[in-house]
DSSP file (Angstrom, degrees, kcal/mol; ACC not computed):
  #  RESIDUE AA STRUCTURE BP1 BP2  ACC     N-H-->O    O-->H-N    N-H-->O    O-->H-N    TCO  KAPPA ALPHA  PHI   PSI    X-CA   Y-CA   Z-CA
    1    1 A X              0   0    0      0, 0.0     2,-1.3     0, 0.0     0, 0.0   0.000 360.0 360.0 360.0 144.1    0.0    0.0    0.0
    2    2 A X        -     0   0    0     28,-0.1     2,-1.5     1,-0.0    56,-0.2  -0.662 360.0-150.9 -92.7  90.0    1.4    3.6   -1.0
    3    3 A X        -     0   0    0     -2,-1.3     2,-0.7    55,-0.1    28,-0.5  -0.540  24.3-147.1 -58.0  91.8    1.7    6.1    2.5
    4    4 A X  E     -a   31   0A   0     -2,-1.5    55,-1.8    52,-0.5    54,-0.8  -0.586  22.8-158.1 -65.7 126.8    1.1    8.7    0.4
    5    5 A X  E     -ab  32  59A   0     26,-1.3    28,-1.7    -2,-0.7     2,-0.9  -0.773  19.5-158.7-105.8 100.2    3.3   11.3    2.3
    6    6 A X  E     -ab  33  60A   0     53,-4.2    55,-2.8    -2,-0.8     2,-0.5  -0.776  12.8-148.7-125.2 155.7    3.5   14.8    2.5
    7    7 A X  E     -ab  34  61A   0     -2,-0.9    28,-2.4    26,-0.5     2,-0.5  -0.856   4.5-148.3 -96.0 126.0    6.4   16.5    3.6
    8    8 A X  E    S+ab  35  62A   0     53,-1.9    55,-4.7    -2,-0.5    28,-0.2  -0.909  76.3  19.2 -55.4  98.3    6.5   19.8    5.4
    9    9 A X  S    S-     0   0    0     26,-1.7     2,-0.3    -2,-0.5    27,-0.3   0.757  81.0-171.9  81.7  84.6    9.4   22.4    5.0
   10   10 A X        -     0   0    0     25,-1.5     2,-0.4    -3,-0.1    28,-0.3  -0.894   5.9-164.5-101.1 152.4   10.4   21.0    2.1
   11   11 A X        -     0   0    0     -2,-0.3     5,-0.1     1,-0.1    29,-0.1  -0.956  27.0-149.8-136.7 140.9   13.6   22.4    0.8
   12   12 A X  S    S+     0   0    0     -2,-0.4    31,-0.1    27,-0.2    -1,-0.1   0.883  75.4 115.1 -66.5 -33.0   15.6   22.2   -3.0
   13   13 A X        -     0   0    0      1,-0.2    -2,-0.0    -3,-0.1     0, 0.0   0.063  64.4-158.7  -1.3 169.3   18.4   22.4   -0.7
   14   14 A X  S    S+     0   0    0      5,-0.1     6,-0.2    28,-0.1    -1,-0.2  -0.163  91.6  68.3-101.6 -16.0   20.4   18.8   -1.2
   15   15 A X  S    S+     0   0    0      4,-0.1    -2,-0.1     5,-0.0    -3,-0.0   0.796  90.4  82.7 -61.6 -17.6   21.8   19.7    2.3
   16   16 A X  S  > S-     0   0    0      1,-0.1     4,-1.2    -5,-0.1    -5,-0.0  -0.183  73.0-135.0-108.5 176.3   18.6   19.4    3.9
   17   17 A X  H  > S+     0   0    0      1,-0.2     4,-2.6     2,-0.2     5,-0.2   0.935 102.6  56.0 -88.5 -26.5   16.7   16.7    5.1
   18   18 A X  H  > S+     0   0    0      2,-0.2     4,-0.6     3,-0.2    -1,-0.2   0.600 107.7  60.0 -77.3  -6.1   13.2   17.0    4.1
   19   19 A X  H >4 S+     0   0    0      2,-0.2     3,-2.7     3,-0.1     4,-0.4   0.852 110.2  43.9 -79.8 -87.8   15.2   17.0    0.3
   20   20 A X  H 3X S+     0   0    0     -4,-1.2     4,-3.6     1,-0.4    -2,-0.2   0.530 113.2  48.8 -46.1 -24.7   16.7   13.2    1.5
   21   21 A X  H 3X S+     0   0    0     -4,-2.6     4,-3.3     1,-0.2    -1,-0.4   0.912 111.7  53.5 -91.0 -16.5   13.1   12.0    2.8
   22   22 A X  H <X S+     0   0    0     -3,-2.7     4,-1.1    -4,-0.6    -1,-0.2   0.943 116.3  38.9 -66.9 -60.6   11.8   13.3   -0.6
   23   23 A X  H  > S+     0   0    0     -4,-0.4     4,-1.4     2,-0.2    -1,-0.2   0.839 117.4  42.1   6.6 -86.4   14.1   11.4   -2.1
   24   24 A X  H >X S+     0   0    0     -4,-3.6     4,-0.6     2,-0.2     3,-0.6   0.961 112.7  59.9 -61.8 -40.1   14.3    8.1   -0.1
   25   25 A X  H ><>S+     0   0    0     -4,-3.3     5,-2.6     1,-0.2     3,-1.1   0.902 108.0  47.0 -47.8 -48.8   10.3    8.2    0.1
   26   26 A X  H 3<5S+     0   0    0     -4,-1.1    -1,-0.2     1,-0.3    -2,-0.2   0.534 113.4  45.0 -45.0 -36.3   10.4    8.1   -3.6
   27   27 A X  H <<5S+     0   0    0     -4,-1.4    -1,-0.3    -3,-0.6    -2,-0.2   0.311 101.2  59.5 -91.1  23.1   12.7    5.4   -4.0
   28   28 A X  T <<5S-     0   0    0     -3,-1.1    -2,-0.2    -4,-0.6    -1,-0.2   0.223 129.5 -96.8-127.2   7.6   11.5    3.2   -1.7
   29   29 A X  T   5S+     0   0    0     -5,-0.2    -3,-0.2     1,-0.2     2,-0.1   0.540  81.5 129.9  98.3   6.3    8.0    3.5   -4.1
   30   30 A X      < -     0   0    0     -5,-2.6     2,-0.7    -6,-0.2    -1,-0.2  -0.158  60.6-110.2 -78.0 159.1    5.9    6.4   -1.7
   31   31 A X  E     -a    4   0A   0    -28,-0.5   -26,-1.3    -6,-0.1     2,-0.4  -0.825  26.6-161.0 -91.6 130.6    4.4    9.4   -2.8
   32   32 A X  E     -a    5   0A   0     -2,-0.7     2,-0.2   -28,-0.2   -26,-0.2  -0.918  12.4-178.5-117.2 151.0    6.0   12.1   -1.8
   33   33 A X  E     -a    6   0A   0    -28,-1.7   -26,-0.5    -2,-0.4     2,-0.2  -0.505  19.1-168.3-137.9  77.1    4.0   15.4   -1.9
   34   34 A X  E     -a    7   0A   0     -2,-0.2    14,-5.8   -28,-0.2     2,-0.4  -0.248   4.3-172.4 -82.1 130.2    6.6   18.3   -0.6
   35   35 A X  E     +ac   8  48A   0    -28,-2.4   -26,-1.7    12,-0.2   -25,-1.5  -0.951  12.1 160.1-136.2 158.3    5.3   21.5    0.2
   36   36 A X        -     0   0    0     12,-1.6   -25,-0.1    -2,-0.4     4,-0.1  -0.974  53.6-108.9-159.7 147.7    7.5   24.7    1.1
   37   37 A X  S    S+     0   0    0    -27,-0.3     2,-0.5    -2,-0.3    12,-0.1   0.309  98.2  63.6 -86.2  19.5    7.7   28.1    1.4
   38   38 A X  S    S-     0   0    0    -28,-0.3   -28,-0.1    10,-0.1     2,-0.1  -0.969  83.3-120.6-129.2 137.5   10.1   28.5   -1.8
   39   39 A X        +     0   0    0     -2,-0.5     2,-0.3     9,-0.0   -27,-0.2  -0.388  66.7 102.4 -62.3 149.4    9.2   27.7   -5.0
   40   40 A X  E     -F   47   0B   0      7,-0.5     7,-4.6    -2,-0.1     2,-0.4  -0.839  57.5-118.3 153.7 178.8   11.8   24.7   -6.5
   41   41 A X  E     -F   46   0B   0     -2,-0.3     2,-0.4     5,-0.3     5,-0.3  -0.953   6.3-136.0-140.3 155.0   11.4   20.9   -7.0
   42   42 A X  E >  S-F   45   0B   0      3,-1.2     3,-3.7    -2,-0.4    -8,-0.1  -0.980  92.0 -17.9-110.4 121.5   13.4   17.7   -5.5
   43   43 A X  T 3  S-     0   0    0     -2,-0.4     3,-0.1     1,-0.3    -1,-0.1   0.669 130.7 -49.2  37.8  35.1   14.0   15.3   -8.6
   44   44 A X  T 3  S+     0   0    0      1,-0.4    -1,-0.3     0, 0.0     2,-0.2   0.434 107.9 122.9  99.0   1.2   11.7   16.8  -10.5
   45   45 A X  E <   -F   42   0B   0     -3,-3.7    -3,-1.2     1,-0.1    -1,-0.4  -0.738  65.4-118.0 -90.0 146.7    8.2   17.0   -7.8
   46   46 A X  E     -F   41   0B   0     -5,-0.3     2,-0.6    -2,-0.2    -5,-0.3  -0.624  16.1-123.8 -37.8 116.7    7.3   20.4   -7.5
   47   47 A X  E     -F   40   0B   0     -7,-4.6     2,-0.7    -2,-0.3    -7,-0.5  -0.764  27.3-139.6 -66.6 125.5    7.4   22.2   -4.1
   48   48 A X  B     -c   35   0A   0    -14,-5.8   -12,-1.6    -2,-0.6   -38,-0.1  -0.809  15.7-162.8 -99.4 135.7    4.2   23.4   -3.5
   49   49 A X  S    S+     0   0    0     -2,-0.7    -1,-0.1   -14,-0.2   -14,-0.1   0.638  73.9  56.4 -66.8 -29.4    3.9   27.1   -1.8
   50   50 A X  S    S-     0   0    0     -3,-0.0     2,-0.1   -13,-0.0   -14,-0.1   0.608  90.3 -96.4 -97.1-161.4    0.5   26.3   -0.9
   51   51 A X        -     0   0    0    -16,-0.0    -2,-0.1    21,-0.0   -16,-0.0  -0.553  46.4-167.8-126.8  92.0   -2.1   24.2    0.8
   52   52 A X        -     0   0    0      1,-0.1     2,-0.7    -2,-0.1   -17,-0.0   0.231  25.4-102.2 -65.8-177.7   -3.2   22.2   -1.6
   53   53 A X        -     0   0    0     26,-0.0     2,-0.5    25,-0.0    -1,-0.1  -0.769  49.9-177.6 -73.0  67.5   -6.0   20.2   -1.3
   54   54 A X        -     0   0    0     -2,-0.7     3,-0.5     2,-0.0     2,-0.2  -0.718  22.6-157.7-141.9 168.3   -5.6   16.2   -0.6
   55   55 A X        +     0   0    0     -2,-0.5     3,-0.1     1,-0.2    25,-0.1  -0.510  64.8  10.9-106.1 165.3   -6.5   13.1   -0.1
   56   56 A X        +     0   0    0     -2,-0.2   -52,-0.5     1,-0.2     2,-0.5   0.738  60.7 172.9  16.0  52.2   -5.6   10.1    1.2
   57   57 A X        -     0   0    0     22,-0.7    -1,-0.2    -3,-0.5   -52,-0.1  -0.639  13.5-176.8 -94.0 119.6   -3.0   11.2    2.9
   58   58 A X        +     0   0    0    -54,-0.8    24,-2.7    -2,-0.5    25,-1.4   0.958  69.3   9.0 -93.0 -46.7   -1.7    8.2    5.1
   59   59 A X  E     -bd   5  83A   0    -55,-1.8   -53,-4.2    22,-0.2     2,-0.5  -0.785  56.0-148.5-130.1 164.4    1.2   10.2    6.9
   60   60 A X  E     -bd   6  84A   0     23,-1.6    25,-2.3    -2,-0.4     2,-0.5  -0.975  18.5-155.5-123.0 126.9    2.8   14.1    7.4
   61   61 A X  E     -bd   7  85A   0    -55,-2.8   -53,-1.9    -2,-0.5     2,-0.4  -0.938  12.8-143.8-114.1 123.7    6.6   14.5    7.9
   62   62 A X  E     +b    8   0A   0     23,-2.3    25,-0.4    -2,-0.5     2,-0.3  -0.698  33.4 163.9 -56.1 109.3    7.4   17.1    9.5
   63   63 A X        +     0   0    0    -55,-4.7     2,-0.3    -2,-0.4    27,-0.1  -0.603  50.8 111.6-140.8  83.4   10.9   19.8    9.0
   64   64 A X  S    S-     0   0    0     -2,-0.3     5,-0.1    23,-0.1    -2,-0.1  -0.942  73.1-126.4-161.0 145.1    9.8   22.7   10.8
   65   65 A X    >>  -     0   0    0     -2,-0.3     3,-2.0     1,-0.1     4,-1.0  -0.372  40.1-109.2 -86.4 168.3   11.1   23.9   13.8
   66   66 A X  H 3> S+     0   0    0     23,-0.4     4,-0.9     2,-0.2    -1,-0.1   0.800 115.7  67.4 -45.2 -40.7    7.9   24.2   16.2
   67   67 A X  H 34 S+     0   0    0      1,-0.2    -1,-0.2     2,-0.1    -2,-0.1   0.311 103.6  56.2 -61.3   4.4    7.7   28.1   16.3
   68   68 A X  H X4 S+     0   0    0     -3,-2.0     3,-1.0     2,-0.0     4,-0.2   0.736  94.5  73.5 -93.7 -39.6    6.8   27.2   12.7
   69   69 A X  H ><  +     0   0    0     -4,-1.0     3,-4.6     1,-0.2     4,-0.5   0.813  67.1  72.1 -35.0 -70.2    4.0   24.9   13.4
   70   70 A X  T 3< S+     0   0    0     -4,-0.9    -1,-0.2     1,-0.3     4,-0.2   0.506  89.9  67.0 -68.2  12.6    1.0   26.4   14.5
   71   71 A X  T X  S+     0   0    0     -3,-1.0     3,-0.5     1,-0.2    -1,-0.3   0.869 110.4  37.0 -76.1 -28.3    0.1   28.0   10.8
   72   72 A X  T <> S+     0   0    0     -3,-4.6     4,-1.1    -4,-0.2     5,-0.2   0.110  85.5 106.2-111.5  30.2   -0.4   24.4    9.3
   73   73 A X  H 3> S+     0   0    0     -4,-0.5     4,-1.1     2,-0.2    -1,-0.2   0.873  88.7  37.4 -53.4 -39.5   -2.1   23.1   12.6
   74   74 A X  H <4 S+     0   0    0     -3,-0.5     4,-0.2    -4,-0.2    -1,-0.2   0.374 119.4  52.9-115.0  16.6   -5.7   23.2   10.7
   75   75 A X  H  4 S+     0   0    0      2,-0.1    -1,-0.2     3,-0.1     4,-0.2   0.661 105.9  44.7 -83.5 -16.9   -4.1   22.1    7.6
   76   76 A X  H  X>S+     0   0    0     -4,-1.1     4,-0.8     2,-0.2     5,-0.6   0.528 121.4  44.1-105.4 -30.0   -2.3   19.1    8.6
   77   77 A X  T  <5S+     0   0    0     -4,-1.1    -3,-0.1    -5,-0.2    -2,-0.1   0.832 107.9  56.9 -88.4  -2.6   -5.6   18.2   10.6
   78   78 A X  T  45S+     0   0    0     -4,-0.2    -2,-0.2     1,-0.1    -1,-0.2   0.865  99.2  63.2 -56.5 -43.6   -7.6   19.3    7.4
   79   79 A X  T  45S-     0   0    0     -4,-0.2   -22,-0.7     1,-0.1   -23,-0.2   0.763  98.3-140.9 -78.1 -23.9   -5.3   16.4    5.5
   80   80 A X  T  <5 -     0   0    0     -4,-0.8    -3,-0.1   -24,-0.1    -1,-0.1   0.830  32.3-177.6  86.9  14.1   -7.0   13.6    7.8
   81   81 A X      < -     0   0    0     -5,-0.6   -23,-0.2     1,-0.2   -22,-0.2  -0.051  35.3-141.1 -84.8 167.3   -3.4   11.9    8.1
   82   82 A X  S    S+     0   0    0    -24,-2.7    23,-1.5     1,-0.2     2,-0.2   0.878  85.9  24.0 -85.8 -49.4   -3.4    8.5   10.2
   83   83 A X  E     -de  59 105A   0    -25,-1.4   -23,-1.6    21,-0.2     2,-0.4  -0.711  52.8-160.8-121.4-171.7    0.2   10.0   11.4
   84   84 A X  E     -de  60 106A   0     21,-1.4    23,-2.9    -2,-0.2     2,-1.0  -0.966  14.8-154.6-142.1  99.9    2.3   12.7   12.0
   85   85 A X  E     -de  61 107A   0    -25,-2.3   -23,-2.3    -2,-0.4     2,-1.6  -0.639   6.5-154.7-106.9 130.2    6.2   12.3   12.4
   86   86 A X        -     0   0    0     21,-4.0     2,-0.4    -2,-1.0     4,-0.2  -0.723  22.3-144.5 -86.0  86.4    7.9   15.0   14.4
   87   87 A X        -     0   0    0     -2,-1.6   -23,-0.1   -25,-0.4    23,-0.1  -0.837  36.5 -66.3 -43.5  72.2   11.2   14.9   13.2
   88   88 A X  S    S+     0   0    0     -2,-0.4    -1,-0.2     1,-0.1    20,-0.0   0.936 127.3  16.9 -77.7 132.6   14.3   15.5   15.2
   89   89 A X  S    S+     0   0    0     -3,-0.1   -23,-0.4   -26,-0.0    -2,-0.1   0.704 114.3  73.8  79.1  26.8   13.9   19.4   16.2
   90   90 A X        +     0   0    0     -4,-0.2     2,-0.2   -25,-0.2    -3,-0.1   0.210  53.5 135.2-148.3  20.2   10.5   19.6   15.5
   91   91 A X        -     0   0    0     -5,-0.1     2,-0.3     4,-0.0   -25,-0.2  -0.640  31.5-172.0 -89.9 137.6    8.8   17.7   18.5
   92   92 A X     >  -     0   0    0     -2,-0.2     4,-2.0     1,-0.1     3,-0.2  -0.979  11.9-165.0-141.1  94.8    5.8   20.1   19.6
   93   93 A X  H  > S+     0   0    0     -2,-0.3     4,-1.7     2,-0.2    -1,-0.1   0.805  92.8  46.9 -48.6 -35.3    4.2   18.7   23.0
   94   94 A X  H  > S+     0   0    0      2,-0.2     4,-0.5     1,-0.2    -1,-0.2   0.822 109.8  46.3 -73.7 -42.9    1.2   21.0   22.2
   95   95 A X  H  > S+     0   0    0     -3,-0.2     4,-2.3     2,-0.2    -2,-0.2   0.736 112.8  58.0 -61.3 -54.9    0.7   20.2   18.6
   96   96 A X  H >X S+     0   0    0     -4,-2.0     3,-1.8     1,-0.2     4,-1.1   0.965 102.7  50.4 -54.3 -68.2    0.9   16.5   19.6
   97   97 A X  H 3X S+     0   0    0     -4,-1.7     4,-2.5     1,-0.3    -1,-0.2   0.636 108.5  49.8 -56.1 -23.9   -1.5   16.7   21.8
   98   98 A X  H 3< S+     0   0    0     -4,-0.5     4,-0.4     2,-0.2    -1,-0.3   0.949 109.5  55.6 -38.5 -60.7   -4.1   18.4   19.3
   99   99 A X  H X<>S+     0   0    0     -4,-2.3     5,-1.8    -3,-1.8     3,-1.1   0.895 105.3  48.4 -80.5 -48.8   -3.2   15.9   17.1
  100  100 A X  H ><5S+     0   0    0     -4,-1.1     3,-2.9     1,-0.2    -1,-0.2   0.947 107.7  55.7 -35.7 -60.5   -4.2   13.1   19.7
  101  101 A X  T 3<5S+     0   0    0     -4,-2.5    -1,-0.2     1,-0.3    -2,-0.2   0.554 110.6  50.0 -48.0  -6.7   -7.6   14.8   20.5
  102  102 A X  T < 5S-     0   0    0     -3,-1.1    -1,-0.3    -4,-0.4    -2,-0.2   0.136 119.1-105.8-114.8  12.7   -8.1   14.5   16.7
  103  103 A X  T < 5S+     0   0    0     -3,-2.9     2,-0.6     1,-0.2    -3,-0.2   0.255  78.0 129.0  74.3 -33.1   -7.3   10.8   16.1
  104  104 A X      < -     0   0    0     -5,-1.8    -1,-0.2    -6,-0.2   -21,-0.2  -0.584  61.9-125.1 -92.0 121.1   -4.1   11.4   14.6
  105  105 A X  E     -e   83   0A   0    -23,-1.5   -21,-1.4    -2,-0.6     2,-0.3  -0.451  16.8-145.9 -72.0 129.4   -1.0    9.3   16.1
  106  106 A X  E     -e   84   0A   0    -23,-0.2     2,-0.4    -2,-0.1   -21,-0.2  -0.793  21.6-166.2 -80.4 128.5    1.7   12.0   17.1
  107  107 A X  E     -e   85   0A   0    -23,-2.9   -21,-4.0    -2,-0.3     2,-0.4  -0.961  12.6-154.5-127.0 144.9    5.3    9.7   16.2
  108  108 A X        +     0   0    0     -2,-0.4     2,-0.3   -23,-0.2   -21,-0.1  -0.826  55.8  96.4 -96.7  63.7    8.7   11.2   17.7
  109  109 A X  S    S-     0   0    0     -2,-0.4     2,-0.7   -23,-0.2     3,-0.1  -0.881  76.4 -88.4-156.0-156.9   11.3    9.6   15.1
  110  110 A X    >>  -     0   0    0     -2,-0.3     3,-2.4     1,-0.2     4,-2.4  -0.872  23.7-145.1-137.5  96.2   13.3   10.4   11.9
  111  111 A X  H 3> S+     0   0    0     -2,-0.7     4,-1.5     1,-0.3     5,-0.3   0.822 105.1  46.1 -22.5 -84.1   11.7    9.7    8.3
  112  112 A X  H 3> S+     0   0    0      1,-0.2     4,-1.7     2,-0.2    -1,-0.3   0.590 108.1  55.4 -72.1  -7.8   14.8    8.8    6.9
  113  113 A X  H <> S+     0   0    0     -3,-2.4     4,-2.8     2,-0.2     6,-0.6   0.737 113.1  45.6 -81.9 -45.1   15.9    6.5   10.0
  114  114 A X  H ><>S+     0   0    0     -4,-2.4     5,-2.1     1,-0.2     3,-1.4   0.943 107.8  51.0 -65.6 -59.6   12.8    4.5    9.5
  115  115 A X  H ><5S+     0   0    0     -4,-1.5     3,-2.1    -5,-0.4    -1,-0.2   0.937 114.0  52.1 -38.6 -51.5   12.7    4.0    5.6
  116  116 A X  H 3<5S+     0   0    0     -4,-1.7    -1,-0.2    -5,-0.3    -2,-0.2   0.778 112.4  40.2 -80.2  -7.6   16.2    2.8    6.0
  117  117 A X  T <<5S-     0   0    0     -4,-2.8    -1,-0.3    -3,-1.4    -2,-0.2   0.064 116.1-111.6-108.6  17.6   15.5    0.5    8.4
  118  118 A X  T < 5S+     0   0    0     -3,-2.1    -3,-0.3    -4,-0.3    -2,-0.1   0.578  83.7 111.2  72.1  12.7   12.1   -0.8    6.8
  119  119 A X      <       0   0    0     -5,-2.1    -4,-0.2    -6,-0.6    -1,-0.1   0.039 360.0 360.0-124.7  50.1    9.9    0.5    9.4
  120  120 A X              0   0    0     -6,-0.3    -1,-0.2    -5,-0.1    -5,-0.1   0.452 360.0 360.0 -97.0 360.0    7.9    3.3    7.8
């Protein structure tokens, strides 16, 4: 089954990380849906500036520090996601706990750690 994925703070960067999980998501056969506040693409996906509109969105990876957060708080619960991974620097006790009251498991680990180790 495809965790269609979308990534948050996505960057064209190749330094960054939310560029590698875009990446790894992609080769490892996921959808990656990278959204940003800069225009630019990772391997050719579009960053989108926006809040798109979507669906079946199984998980949201997080690369934003917390003081970033609370603008896509009713977008990320808009998305309906089953989780949410808070990515190292980006763990939000406050936000988790929204996201609990809402059904959505808050997960404390590292996109790319998990992928590489098969347990996304």
């Amino acid at each position: 089954m495809d965790k269609k994925t979308v990534v948050i703070g996505a960057s064209d960067n190749p330094e960054r990380y939310s560029y590698k999980a875009v990446i790894a998501l992609t080769k490892q056969g996921y959808t990656a849906i990278p959204i940003g506040i800069k225009k630019g693409s990772i391997i050719g996906i579009a960053i989108l500036n926006d809040r798109p509109i979507l669906s079946d969105i199984d998980t949201v990876t997080l690369y934003l520090a917390p003081e970033r957060q609370a603008e896509y708080f009713d977008y990320i619960l808009s998305l309906k996601p089953k989780r949410v991974i808070f990515n190292p620097g980006t763990e939000n006790e406050a936000f988790e706990q929204l996201l609990i009251k809402n059904g959505i498991e808050p997960v404390e680990a590292c996109t790319l750690v998990m992928l590489s180790v098969k347990n996304y």
